[in-house]
C-alpha positions as CSV (number, residue, x, y, z in Angstrom):
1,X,-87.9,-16.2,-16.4
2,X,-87.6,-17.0,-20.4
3,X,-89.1,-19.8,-21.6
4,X,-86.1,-22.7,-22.6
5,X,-86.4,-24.2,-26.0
6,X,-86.6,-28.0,-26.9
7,X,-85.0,-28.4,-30.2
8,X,-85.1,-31.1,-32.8
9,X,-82.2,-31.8,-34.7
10,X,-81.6,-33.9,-38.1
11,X,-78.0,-34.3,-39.4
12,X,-78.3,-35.0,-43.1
13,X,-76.1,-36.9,-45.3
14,X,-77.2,-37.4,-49.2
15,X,-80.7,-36.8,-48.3
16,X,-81.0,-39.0,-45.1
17,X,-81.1,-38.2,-41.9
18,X,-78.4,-39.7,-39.6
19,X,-76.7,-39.9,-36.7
20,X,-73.8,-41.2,-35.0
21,X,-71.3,-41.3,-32.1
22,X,-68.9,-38.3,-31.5
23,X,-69.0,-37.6,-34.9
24,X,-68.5,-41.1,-36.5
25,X,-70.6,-44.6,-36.1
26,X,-73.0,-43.1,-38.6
27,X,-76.7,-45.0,-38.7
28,X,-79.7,-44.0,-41.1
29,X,-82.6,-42.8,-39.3
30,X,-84.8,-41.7,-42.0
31,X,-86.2,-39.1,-44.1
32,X,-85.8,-35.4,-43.5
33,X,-89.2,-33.9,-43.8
34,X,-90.7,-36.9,-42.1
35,X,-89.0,-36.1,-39.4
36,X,-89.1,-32.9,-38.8
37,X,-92.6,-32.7,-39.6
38,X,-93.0,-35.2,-36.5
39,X,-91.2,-33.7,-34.1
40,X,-92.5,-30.7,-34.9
41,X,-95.8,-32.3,-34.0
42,X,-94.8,-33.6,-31.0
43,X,-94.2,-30.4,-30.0
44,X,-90.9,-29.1,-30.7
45,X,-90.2,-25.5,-30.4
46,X,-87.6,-25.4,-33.6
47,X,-86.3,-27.8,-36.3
48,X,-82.5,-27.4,-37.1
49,X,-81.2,-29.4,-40.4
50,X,-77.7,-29.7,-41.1
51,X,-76.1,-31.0,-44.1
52,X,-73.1,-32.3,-42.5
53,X,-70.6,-33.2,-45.3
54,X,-71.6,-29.9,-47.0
55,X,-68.3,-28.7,-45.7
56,X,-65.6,-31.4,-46.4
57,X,-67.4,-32.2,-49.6
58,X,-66.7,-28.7,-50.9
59,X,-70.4,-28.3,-51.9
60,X,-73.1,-26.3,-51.0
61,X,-76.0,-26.8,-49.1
62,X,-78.6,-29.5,-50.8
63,X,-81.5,-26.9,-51.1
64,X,-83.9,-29.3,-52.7
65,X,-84.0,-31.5,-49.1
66,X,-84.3,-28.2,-47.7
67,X,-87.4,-26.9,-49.9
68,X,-89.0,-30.5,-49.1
69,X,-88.8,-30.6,-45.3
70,X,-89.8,-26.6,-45.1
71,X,-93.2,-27.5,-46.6
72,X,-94.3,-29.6,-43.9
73,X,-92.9,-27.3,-41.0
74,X,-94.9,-24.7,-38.8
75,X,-92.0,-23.8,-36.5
76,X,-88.5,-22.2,-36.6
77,X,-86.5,-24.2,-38.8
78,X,-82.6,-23.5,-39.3
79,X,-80.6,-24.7,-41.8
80,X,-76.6,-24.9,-41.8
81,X,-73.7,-26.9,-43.8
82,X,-72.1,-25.3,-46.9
83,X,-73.1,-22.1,-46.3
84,X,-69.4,-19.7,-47.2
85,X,-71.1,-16.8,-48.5
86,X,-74.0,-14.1,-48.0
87,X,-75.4,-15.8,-51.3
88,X,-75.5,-19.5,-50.0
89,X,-77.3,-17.6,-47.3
90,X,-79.8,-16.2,-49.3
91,X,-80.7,-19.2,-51.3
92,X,-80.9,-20.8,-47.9
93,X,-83.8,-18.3,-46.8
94,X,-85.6,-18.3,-50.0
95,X,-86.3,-22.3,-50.0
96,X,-87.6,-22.0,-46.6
97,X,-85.2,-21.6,-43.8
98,X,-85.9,-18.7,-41.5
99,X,-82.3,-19.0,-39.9
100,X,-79.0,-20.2,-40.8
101,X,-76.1,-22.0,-39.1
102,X,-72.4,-21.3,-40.0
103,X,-69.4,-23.1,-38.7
104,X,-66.2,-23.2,-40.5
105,X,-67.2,-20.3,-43.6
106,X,-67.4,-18.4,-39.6
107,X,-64.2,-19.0,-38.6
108,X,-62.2,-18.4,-42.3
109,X,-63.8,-15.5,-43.0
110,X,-65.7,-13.7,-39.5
111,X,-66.9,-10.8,-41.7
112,X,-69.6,-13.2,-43.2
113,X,-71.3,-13.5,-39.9
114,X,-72.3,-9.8,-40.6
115,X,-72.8,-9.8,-43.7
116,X,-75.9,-12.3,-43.3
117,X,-77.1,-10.2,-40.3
118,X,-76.7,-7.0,-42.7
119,X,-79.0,-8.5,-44.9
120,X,-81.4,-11.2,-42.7
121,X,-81.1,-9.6,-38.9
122,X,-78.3,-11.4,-36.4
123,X,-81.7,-13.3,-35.8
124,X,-81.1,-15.2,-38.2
125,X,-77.2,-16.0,-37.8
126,X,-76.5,-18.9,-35.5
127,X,-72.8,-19.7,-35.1
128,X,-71.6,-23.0,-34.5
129,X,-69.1,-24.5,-32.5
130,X,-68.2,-28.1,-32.7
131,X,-65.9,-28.4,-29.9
132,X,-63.6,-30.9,-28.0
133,X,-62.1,-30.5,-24.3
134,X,-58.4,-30.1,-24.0
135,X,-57.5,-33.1,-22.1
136,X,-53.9,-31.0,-21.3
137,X,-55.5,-28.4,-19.7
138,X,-56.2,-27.5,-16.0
139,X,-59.6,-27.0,-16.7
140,X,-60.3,-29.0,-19.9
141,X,-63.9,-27.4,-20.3
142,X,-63.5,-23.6,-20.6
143,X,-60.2,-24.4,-22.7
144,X,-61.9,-26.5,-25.2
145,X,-60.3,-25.8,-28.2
146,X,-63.0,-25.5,-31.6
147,X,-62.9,-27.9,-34.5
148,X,-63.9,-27.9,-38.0
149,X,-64.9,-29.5,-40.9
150,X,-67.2,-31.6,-39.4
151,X,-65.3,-32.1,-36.5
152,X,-62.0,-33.3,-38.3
153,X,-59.8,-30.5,-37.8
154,X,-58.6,-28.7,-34.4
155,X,-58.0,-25.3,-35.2
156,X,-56.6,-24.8,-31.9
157,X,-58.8,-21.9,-30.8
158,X,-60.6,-21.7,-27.8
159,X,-64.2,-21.8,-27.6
160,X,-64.5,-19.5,-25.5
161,X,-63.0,-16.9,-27.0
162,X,-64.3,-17.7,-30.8
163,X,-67.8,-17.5,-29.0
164,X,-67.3,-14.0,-27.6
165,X,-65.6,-13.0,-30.7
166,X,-68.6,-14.1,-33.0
167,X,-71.4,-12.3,-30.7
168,X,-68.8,-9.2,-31.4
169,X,-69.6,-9.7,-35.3
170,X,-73.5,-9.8,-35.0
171,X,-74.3,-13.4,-34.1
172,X,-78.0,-14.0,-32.6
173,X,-77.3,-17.2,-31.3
174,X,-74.7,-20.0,-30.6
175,X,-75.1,-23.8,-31.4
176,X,-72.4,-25.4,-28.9
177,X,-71.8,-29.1,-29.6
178,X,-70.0,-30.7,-27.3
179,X,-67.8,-33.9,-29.6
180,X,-66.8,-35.3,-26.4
181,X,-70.8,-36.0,-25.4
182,X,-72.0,-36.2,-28.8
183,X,-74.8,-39.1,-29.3
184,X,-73.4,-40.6,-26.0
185,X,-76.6,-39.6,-23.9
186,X,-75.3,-39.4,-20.8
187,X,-75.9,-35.9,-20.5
188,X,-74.9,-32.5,-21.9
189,X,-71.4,-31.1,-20.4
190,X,-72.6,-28.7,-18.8
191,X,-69.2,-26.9,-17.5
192,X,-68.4,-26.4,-21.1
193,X,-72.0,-25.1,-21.9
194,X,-71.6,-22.8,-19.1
195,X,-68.5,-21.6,-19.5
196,X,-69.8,-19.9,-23.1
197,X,-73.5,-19.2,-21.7
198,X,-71.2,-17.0,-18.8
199,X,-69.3,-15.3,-21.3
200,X,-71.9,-14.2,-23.9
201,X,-75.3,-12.0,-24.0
202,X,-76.7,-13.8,-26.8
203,X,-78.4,-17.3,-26.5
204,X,-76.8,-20.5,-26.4
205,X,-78.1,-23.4,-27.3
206,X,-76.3,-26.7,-25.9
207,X,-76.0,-29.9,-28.3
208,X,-74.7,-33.3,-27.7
209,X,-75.3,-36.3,-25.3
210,X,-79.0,-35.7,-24.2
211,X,-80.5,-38.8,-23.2
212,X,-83.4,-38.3,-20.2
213,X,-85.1,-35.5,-18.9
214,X,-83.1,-35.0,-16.0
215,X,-79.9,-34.3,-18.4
216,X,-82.5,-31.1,-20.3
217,X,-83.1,-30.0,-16.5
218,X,-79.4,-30.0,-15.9
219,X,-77.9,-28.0,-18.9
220,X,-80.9,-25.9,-18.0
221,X,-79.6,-25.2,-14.7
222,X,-76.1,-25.8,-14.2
223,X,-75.3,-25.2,-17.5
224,X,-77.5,-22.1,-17.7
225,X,-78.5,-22.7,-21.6
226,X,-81.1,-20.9,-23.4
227,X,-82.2,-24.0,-24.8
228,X,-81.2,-27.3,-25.6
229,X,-80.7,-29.3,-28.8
230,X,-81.5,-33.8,-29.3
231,X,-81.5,-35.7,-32.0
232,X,-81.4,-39.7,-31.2
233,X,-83.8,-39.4,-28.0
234,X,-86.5,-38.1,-30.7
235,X,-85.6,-40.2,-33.4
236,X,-85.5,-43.6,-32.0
237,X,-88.2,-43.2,-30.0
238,X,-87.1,-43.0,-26.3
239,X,-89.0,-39.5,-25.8
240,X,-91.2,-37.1,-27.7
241,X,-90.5,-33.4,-27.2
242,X,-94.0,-33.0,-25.8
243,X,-93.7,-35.8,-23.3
244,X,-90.2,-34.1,-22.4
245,X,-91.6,-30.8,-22.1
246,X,-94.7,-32.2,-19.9
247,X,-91.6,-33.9,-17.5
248,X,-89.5,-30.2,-17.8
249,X,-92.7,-28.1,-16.4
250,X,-93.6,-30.4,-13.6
251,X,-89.8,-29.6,-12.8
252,X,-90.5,-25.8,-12.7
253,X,-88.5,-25.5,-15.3
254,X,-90.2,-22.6,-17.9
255,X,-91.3,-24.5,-21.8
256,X,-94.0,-24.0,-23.9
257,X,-96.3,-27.1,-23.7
258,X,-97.9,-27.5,-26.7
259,X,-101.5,-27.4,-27.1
């Protein structure tokens, strides 16, 4: 059985990492290569930084706050927000990212998700989906339709179908937020996560609403993700990755304690 990954997450706005609720309620929680370097040693498996107003700013990704939390990292660290060509890629990787994450560049223009993987190995290309349930659907989870721009715009595609469309065009991995879930911890939504985990080869990696152990052993399970994504349970304080990891295995449930 492969082993599920524990990921740390810092959303990033002018330099600071922060988080909200379903995309808005925005709170400081501190500085980026603090952070990372923390969970990290606490025994996260990757570190993923996005600059999330890269996009609806128009700018590109702040690559000094990048260079600065790289230093203090010994893990997989991914970087996404701003990143519309195979260029923004590139200075991406050369200030210390080993993968990137592209959203809305993704969807305007699929081509770029193979153009990175021409260059860096689909490896290294994470799509991500920010999606929302269709409350006028029959079955609001696997019609979820995908937004962008930070989660401002519907674009009235279905995630499904965006997901198997970008592991078509060469993408290693999905990132699937769910917005409805998002900093709510009450758990991942799992019918959403495994509708996309069912429909692609390539790993997914569910985001939004973790808040215990028991919600990482679901979307593990029933939601049949490769590995799952937090943000505020690390932060703040209510769990370590280690301590979460320790709970996971005593579960059964395949991670790589660290030493």
């Amino acid at each position: 059985m492969l082993t599920r990954r524990i990921i740390a997450c810092l959303d990033v706005r002018d330099g600071r990492v922060v988080k909200g609720i379903q995309f808005v309620d925005i709170i400081d929680a501190g500085d980026p290569a603090e952070l990372a370097h923390r969970h990290a040693h606490l025994g996260a498996d990757e570190i993923v930084l996005l600059d999330i107003t890269a996009t609806h700013e128009g700018r590109a990704t702040l690559l000094d706050t990048v260079r600065r939390t790289a230093k203090s990292l010994f893990v997989p660290f991914t970087v996404g927000g701003g990143i519309r060509t195979a260029d923004d890629a590139a200075a991406v990787f050369d200030a210390g990212a080993d993968k990137v994450s592209i959203n809305s560049a993704a969807l305007a223009r699929p081509e770029l998700i193979g153009e990175i993987g021409a260059s860096f190995g689909a490896q290294a290309v994470i799509v991500a989906i920010d999606a929302r349930r269709d409350p006028t659907s029959p079955n609001p989870a696997r019609d979820a339709h995908v937004y962008v721009h930070g989660g401002r715009r519907d674009t009235g595609r279905s995630v499904v179908e965006w997901a198997i469309e970008a592991e078509s065009r060469g993408a290693g991995e999905i990132l699937l937020t769910s917005m409805d879930s998002d900093g709510m911890r009450n758990g991942f939504d799992c019918e959403l996560t495994a509708a996309v985990s069912e429909s692609v080869r390539i790993p997914v990696i569910a985001s939004g609403g973790a808040g215990t152990v028991a919600h990482f052993a679901e979307v593990f399970g029933r939601g049949k993700a490769d590995a799952a994504l937090a943000a505020s349970i690390f932060h703040f304080g209510v769990s370590s990755a280690r301590a979460l990891k320790e709970e996971l295995a005593q579960q059964g449930i395949p991670v790589r304690l660290p030493c």
